[in-house]
C-alpha distance (Angstrom), angle and dihedral (degrees) to the residues before:
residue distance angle dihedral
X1 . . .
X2 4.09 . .
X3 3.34 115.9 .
X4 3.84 118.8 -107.4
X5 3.89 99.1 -135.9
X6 3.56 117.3 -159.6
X7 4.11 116.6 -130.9
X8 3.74 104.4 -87.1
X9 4.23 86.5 -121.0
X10 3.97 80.9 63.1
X11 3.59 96.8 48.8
X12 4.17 99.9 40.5
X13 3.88 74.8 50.1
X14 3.71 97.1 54.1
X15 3.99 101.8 38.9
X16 3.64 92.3 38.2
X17 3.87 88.4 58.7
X18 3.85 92.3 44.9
X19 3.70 90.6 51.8
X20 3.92 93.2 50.9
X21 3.42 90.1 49.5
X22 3.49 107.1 56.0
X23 3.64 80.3 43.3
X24 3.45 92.0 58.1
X25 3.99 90.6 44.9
X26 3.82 96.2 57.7
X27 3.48 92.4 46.6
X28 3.77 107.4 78.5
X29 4.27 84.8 25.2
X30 3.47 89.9 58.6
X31 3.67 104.6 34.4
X32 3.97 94.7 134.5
X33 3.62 91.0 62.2
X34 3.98 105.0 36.4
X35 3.61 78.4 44.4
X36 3.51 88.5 70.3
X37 3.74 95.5 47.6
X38 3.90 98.2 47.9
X39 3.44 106.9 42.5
X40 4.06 103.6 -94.7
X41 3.72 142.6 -21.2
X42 3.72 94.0 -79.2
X43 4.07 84.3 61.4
X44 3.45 94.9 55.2
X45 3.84 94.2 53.9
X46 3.68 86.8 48.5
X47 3.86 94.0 61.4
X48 3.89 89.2 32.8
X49 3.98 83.8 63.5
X50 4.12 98.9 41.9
X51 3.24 95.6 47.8
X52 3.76 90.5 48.4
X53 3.89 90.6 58.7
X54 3.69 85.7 40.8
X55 4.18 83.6 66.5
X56 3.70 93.1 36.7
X57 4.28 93.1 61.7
X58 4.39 81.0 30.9
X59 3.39 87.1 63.1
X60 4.14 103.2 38.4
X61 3.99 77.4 52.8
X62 3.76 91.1 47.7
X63 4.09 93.6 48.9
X64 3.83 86.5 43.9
X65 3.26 96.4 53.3
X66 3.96 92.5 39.0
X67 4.02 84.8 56.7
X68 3.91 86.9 66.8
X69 3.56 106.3 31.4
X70 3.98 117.7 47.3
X71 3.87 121.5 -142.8
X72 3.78 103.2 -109.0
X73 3.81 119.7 -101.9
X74 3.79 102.3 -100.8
X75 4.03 104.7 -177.2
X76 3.47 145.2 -21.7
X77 4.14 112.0 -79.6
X78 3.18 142.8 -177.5
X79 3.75 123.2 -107.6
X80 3.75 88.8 -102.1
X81 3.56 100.0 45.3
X82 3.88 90.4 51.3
X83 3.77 91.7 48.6
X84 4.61 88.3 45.0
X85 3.79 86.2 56.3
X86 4.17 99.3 41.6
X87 3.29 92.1 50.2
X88 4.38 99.2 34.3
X89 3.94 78.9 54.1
X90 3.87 100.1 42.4
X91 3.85 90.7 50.6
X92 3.75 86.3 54.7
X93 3.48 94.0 54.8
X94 3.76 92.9 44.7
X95 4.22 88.8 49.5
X96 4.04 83.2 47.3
X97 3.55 86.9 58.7
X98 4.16 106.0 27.8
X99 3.64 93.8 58.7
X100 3.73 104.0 58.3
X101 3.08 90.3 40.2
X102 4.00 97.2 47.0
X103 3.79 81.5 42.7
X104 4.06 94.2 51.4
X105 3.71 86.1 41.3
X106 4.17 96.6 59.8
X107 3.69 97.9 35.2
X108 4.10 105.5 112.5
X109 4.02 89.6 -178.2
X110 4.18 124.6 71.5
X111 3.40 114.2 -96.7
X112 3.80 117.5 -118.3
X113 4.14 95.6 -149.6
X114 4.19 97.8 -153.7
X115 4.12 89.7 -32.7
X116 3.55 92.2 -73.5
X117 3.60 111.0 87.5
X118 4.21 129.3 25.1
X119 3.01 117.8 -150.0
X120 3.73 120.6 -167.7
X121 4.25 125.8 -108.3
X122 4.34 101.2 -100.0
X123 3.78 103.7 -110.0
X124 4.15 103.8 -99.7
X125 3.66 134.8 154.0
X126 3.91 117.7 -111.7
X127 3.76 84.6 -107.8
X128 4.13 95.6 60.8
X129 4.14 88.6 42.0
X130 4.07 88.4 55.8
X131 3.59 92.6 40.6
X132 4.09 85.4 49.4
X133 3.61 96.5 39.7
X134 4.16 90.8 53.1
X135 4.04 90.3 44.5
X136 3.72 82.2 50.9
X137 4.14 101.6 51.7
X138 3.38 89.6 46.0
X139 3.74 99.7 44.5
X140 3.75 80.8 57.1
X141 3.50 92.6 62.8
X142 3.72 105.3 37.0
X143 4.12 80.8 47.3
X144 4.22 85.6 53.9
X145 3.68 82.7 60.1
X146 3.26 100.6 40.4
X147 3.79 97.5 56.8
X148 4.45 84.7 42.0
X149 3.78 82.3 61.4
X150 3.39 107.2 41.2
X151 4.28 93.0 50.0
X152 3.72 83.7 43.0
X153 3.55 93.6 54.9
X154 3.65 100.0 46.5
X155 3.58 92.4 48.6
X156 4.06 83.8 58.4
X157 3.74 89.4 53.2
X158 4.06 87.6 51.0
X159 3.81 104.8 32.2
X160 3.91 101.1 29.1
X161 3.48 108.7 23.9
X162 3.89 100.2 27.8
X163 3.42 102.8 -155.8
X164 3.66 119.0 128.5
X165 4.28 108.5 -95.6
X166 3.57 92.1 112.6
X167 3.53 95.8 47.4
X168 3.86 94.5 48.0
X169 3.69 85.6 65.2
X170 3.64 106.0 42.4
X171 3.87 117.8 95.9
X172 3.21 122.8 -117.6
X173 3.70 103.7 19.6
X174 3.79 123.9 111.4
């Protein structure tokens, strides 16, 4: 079977994402050692944060550009397989775009985007920064499973069912 390749805008978009992700992931779970590497705990927050509003306008890109340009049809499914990978990839993009949000949303301190610009703490009660700091730990973990499941999944479409999904999102592979 051909391979239904993705536009290479849609793929830069996707791996791009990934990558800042896990990025952003390690970050705070690593702190000790980034620490090390950026000059201090507080530093490793600060890129934690930019690079989460780096994914938040990635991702308004990525839906933009989504709008315009649809996904290519990969293979035939069934009703409920077509509806399992909507929604698995429409919670993504909502978790893409809840948690910096949430994590904008909770922060009481400015927010030092890459140590070039400050931008001020948005002007909530206590009660909205809890309520956003709680969306945003568990966003984290239903996001951890999220990404599991979606790398899982893809390997089943390459390993198991060997048809060509994976491969229509890969770069660099015609």
């Amino acid at each position: 079977m051909a391979t239904a390749r993705f536009t290479s805008v849609q793929i830069a978009f996707h791996w791009l994402s990934a990558l800042l992700v896990l990025l952003i992931i390690a970050l705070p779970y690593g702190a000790d050692f980034f620490a090390s590497l950026l000059g201090g705990k507080g530093n490793v927050f600060t890129l934690h944060k930019s690079l989460g509003i780096v994914v938040l306008l990635l991702t308004l890109l990525r839906l933009a550009y989504r709008g315009r340009k649809i996904p290519p049809q990969q293979l035939e499914q069934s009703p409920a397989q077509r509806f399992a990978a909507k929604a698995g990839h429409g919670l993504l993009y909502l978790l893409l775009l809840m948690m910096p949000i949430s994590g904008l949303l909770f922060g009481s301190k400015p927010i030092n985007l890459f140590w070039l610009v400050e931008i001020g703490p948005l002007p909530f009660s206590s009660n909205v920064r809890g309520v956003a700091k709680d969306v945003h730990i568990l966003g984290q973990y239903v996001l951890f499973a999220m990404i599991l499941g979606h790398a899982a999944v893809a390997l089943w479409h390459h390993y198991v069912r060997r048809d060509d999904v994976l491969k229509g999102m890969l770069p660099l592979v015609r």
